[in-house]
PLY file of the C-alpha trace (Angstrom):
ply
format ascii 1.0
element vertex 283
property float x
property float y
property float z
element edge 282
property int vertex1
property int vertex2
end_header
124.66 94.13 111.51
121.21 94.93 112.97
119.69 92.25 115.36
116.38 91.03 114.03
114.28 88.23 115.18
115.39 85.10 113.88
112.84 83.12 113.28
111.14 84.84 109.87
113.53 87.58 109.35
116.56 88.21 107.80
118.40 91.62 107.33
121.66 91.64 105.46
124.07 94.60 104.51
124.65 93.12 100.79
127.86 93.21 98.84
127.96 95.66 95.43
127.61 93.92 92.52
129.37 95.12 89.26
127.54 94.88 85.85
130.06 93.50 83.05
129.40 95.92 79.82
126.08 94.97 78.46
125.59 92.45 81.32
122.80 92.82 84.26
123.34 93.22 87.86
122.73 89.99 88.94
125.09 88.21 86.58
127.79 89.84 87.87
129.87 88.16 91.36
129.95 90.28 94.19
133.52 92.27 94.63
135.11 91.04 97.93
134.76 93.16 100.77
133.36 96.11 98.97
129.14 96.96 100.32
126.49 99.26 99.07
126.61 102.09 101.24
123.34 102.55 103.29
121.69 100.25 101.75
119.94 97.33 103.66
118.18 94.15 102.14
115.17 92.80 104.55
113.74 89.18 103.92
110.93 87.99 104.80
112.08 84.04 105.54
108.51 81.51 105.78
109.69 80.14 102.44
107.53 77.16 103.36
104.34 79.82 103.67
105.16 81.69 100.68
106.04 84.24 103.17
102.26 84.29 104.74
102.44 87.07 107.05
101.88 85.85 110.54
101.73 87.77 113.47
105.13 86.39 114.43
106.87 87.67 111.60
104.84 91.21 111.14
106.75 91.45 114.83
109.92 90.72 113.56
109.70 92.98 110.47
108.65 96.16 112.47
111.62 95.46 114.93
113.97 95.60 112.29
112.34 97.96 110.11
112.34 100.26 113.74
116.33 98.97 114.34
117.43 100.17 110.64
115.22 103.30 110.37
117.37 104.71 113.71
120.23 104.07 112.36
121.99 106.80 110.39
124.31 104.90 108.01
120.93 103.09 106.52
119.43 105.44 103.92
117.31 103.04 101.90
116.04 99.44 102.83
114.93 96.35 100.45
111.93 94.60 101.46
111.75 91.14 99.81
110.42 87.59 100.34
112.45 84.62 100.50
112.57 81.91 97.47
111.31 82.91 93.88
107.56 81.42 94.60
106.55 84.57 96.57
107.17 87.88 98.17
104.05 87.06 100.28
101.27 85.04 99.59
98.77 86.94 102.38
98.05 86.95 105.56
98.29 83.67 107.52
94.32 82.29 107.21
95.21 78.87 109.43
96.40 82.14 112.56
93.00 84.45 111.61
90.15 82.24 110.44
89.05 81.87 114.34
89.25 85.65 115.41
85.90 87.14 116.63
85.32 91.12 116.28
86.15 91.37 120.33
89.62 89.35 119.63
90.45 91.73 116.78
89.51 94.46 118.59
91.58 93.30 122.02
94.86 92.80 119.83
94.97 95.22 117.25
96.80 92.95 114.33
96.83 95.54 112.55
98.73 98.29 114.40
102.16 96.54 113.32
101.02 97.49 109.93
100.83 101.30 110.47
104.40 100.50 112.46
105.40 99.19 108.74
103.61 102.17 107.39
105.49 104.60 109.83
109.15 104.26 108.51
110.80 107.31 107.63
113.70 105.36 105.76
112.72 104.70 101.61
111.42 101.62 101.21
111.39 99.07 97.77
109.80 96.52 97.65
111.80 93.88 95.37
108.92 91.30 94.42
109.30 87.71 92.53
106.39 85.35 92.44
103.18 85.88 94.57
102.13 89.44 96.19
98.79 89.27 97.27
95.82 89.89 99.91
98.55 91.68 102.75
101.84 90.55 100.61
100.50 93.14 98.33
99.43 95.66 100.87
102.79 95.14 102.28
103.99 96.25 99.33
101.60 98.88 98.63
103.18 100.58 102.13
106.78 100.63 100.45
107.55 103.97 98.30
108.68 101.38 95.09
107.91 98.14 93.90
110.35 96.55 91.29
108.81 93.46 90.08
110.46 90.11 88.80
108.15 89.60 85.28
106.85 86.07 87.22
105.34 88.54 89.61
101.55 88.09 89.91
99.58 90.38 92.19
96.10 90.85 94.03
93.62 91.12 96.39
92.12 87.83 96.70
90.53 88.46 100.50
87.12 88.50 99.14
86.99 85.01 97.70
87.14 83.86 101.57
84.23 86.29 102.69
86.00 89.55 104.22
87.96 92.35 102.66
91.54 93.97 102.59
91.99 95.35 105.68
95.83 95.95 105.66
95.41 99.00 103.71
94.94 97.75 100.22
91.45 99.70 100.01
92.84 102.72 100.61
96.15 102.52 99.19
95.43 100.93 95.91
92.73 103.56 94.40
95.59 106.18 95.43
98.37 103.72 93.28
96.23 102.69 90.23
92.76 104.69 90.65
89.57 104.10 91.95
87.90 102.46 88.92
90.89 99.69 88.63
91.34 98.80 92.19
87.61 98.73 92.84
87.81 95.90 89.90
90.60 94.28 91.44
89.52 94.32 94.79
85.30 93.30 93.78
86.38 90.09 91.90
90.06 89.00 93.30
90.97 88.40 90.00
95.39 88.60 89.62
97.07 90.39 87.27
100.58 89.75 85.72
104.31 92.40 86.35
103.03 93.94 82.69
100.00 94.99 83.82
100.89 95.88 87.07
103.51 98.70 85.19
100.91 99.68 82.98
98.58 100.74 85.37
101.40 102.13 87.53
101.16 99.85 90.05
104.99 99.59 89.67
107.91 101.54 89.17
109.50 98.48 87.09
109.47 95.34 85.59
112.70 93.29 84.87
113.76 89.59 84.35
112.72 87.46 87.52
116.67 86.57 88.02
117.66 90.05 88.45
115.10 91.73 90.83
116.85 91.83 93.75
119.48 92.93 91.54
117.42 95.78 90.38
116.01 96.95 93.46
119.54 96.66 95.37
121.22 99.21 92.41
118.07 101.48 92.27
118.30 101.50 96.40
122.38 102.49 95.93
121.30 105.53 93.80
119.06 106.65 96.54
121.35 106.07 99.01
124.00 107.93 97.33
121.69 111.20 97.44
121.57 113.72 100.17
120.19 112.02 103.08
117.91 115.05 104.83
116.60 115.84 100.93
115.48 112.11 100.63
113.90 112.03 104.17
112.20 115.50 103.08
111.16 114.15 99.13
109.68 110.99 100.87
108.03 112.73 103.74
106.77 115.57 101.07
105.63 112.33 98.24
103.71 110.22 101.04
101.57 113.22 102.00
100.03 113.65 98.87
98.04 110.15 99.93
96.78 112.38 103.05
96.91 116.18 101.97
94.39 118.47 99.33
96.58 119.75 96.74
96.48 122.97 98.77
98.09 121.57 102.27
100.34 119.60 100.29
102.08 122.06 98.27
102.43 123.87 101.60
104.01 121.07 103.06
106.48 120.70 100.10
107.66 124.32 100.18
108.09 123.87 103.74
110.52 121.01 103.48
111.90 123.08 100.89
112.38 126.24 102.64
113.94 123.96 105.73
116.65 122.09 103.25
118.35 125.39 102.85
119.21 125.22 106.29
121.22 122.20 106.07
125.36 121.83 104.83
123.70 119.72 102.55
122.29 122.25 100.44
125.00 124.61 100.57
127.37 121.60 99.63
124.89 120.24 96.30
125.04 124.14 95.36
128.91 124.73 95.96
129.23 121.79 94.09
126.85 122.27 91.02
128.69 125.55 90.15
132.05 124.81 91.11
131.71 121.56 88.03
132.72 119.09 91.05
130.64 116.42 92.77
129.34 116.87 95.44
130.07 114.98 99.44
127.14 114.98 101.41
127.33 115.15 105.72
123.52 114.09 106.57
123.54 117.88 107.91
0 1
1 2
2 3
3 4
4 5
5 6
6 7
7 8
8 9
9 10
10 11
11 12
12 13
13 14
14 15
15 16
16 17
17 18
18 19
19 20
20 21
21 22
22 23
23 24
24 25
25 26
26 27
27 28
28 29
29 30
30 31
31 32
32 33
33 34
34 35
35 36
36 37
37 38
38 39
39 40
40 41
41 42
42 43
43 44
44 45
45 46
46 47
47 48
48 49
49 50
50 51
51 52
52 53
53 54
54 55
55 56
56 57
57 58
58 59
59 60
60 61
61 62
62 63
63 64
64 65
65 66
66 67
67 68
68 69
69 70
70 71
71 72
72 73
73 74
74 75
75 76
76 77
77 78
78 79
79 80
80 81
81 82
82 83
83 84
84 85
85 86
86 87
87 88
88 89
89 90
90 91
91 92
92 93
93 94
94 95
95 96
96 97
97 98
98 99
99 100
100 101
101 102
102 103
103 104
104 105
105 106
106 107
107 108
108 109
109 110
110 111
111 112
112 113
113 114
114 115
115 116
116 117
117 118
118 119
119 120
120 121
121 122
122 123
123 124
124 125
125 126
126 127
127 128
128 129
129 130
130 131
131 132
132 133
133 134
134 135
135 136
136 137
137 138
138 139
139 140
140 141
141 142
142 143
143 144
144 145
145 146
146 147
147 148
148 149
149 150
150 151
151 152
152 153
153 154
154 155
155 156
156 157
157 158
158 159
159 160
160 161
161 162
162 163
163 164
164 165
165 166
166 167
167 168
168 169
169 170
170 171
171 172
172 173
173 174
174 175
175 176
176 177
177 178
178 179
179 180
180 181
181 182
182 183
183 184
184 185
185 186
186 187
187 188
188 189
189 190
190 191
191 192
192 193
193 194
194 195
195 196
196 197
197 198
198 199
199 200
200 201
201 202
202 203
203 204
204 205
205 206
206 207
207 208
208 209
209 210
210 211
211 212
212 213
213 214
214 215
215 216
216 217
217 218
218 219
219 220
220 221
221 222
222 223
223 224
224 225
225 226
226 227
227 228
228 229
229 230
230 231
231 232
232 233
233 234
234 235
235 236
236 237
237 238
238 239
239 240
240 241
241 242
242 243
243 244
244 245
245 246
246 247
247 248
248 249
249 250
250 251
251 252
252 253
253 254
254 255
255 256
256 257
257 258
258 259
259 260
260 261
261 262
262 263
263 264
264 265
265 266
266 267
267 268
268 269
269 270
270 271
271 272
272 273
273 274
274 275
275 276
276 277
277 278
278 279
279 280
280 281
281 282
């Protein structure tokens, strides 16, 4: 079990859940003593705040997210809020509405978001209720978001005079394009789980019981995968945010060329013409 602050966090290690024929993930009881492998389930816990993200519990999630992404046996993490009214409802306006430019400036709020930002370990973010103003951008820093359908999302932060400034400028033209998030963003107007996967703001949509459900199974097929390709396929996916389509192919067939220099790779290819499957060292 990874230590994490206790007073907003909560990391578990969740039990495997089995899917009765025709049946969903999360109708299923867990099977006694039996864990998803590398798989670890974060929650943000300020039920009471729909999860508003104060500076207390930003701390908190970057010490665990930094705890988890060190260790070896963790190959994919779950980020989700606490309750079924809200991933995160934004940023904590009774801790910020009295900062000053000089106090910003002094204490850098925002560098535990580029901590966030910095994990090498995959990240999903499983989302139910409320995501919006930094819940949002929270989960606009994870590589997936699977989204309960009562999911509503947005960037509200210019109905109270300022703008995003988590991220969600930046990184939401690069998930839905410029013309949408400029929309979103200019009027603070929320939108719904089924328009959020039709403008590919999500990877998908499923019935609000089952999210965590969904994420947790979709996080045990990525942690069943090679762990140095994953690091690479994330490292190589992220950079497109940053790279011209030039320097990012070259950074691709770099991590490419490097894979073949791992047990790994000789293992998936032994295995792939030998008709067997495949057991993979993290080497």
């Amino acid at each position: 079990m990874i230590d994490a602050p206790s007073f907003a966090v909560r990391v578990e290690f969740p039990a495997h859940r089995r899917a009765p024929v025709g049946g969903t993930a999360s109708s299923a009881p867990a099977v006694a003593g039996e864990r998803i492998d590398g798989v670890a389930l974060v929650t943000l816990d300020r039920p009471e705040a729909r999860n508003a993200l104060n500076q207390e519990l930003l701390t908190g999630l970057v010490d665990a997210l930094r705890a988890l992404d060190a260790d070896p046996a963790c190959r994919c993490i779950v980020l989700t809020g606490a309750g079924d009214r809200a991933f995160a409802a934004g940023a904590d306006i009774r801790e910020i509405a009295a900062e000053t430019p000089a106090s910003l400036l002094a204490d850098d709020p925002f560098a535990r978001w580029d901590e966030v930002a910095a994990t090498r370990t995959p990240l999903i973010a499983a989302v139910r209720g409320y995501a919006l103003g930094g819940g949002l951008e929270l989960a606009l820093i994870c590589d997936m978001i699977v989204a309960g359908d009562d999911a509503r999302f947005g960037q509200p932060e210019i109905g109270i005079g300022v703008i995003p400034g988590g991220g969600g400028t930046q990184r939401l033209p690069r998930a839905v394009g410029r013309g949408r998030a400029t929309e979103l963003i200019l009027t603070g107007r929320l939108i719904d789980a089924a328009e959020a996967e039709r403008i590919g703001l999500v990877a998908r949509v499923v019935p609000a019981a089952d999210t965590i459900g969904a994420a947790l199974t979709l996080a045990a097929t990525i942690a069943s995968m090679p762990p140095l390709a994953v690091r690479a396929a994330i490292a190589s996916v992220r950079a497109s945010d940053e790279l011209p389509l030039a320097a990012g192919v070259a950074f691709e067939r770099r991590n490419f060329h490097l894979l073949f220099g791992t047990e790994d790779q000789r293992e998936g290819m032994a295995a792939f013409l030998e008709k067997r499957r495949p057991t993979w060292r993290g080497r």
